[in-house]
N, C-alpha and C positions, 0 to 999 in steps of 0.2 A: 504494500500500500504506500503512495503517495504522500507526504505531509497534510496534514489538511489542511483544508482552505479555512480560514477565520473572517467574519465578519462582524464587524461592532455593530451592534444593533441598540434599536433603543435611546427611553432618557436616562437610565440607569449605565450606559456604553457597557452593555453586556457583550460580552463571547460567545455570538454561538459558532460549533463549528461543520466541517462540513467533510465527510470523508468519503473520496471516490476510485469505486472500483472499476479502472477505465477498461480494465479487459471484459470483465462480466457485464460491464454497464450499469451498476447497481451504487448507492449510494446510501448512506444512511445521517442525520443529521443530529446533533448533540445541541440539546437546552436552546430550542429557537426562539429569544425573546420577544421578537418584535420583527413589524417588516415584511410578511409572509410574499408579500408579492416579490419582492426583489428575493427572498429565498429561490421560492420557485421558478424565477428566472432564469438563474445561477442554474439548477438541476434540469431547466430547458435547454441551456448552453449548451451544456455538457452531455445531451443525450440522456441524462441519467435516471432510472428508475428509481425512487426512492424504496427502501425494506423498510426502514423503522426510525423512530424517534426514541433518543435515548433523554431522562432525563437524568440529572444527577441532584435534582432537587424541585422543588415544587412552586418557588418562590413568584411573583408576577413577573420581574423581568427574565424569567430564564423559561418560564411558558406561553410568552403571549403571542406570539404564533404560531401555537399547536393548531385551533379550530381552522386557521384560512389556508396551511397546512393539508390539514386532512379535508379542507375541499377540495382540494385540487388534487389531491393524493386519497379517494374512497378506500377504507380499509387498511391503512396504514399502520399498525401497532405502535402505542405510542407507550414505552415501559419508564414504572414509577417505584420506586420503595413504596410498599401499603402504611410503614409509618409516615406519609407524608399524606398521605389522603387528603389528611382536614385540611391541610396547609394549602393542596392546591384546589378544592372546594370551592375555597372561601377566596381565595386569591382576589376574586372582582371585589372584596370589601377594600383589599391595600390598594386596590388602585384607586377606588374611590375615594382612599385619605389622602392621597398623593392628586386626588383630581385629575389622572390620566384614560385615556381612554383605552379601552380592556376587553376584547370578547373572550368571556368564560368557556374555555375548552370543557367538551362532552369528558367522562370520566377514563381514565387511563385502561389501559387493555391487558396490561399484561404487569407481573409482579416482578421487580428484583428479586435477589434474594441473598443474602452473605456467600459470597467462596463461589456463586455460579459464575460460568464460564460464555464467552459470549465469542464469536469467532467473526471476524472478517475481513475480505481480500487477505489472505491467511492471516492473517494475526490478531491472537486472541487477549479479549480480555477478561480480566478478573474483576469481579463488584466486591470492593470492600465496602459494608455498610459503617459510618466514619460519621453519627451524628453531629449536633452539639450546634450546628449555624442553624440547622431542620432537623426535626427526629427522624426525616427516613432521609438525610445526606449521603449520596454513595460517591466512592473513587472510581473508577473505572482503570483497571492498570493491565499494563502490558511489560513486554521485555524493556521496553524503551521508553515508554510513553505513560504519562498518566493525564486522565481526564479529571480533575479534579474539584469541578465545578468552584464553590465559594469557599472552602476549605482553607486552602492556601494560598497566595499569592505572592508576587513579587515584594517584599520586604514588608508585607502584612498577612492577616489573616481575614479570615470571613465575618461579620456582624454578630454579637452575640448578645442584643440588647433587641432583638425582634422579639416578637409575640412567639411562642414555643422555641425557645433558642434556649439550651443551657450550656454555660461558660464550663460546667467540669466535665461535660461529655466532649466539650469543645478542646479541651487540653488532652482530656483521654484520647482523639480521634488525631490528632497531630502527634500525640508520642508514639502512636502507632505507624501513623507515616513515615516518624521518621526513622523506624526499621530497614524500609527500604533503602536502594543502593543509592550511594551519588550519583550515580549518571543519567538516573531517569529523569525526561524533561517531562516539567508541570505543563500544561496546559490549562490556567484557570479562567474562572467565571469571568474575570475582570482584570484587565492588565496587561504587561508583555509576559510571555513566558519566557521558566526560567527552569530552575534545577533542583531536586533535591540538597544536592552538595552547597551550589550555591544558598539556598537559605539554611540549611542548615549551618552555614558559617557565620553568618548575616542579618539573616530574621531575628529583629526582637526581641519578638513573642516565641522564639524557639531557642534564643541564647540565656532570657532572661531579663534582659534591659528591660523589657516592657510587660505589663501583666494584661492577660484579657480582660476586658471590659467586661462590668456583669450588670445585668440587666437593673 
């Protein structure tokens, strides 16, 4: 598989990203914020069939173009941690507080689940369920690569002053990450990507300088 393609989407300038299997023609799309038309364009370019929607959490800017998504794509699985359910339910309330405009996606299709395995254009991923930003927050990790939606970032961390966010699942789900090896590149919600290695040297909230916020 190809790098994927990333697109800022959004008032949030969410990540979503976009991975394509040019030989099978098939495509699948990770936490599409916002935008659905210019997504879909992008997967017209490209010839590309869409399989599935990954999400790595339920939050508004990382769903809000699931519904114009799955018009254009009937039948598209669109897969969620079930502990996130309520979170994206209710999604059309956050946006309401933020006054942005939001169509609430039909209910997710298909379950995450801890340690399952997820495979494409050969390479497969692992879903670590990694709460603490959302109760059903997942990784998505590969040999190389991790998807790590708002988890981690570039010389921060994810929000932990939301509505269902807790700060020690939030510290639990980061010392778990940081098990894994230096090399693998972050891919997050928000930001440049970066590296294990590098925030583990770096990050704050992983060296210490800084403490999570708590709600």
């Amino acid at each position: 598989m190809t790098d994927p393609a990333v697109f800022v989407v959004g008032a949030f300038q969410e990540n979503c990203y976009l991975l394509h299997d040019a030989a099978a023609g098939t495509a699948i799309l990770i936490d599409p914020g916002d935008d659905p038309i210019r997504l879909c364009a992008e997967l017209e370019r490209r010839a590309a069939r869409l399989t599935a929607i990954w999400l790595t959490h339920a939050h508004l800017d990382h769903i809000g173009a699931v519904e114009g998504i799955r018009r254009a794509w009937p039948g598209v699985p669109v897969h969620l941690h079930p502990a996130d359910t309520e979170v994206y339910d209710f999604a059309w309330r956050a946006a309401a507080m933020y006054n942005l405009p939001f169509e609430q996606p039909a209910p997710a299709d298909r379950a995450f689940a801890e340690g399952e395995t997820l495979t494409f254009a050969g390479e497969s991923f692992t879903v670590w369920h990694l709460p603490g930003h959302s109760p059903g927050h997942v990784a998505l990790i590969s040999a190389t690569r991790i998807f790590g939606g708002d988890l981690l970032l570039q010389g921060s961390i994810g929000r932990t002053d939301l509505p269902r966010s807790e700060p020690a699942a939030m510290a639990a789900s980061l010392e778990r990450l940081m098990t894994l090896p230096d090399h693998l590149i972050v891919h997050p919600g928000h930001g440049p990507a970066t590296t294990i290695g590098a925030e583990r040297a770096s990050n704050p909230f992983l060296t210490g300088a800084a403490r999570i916020p708590r709600t």
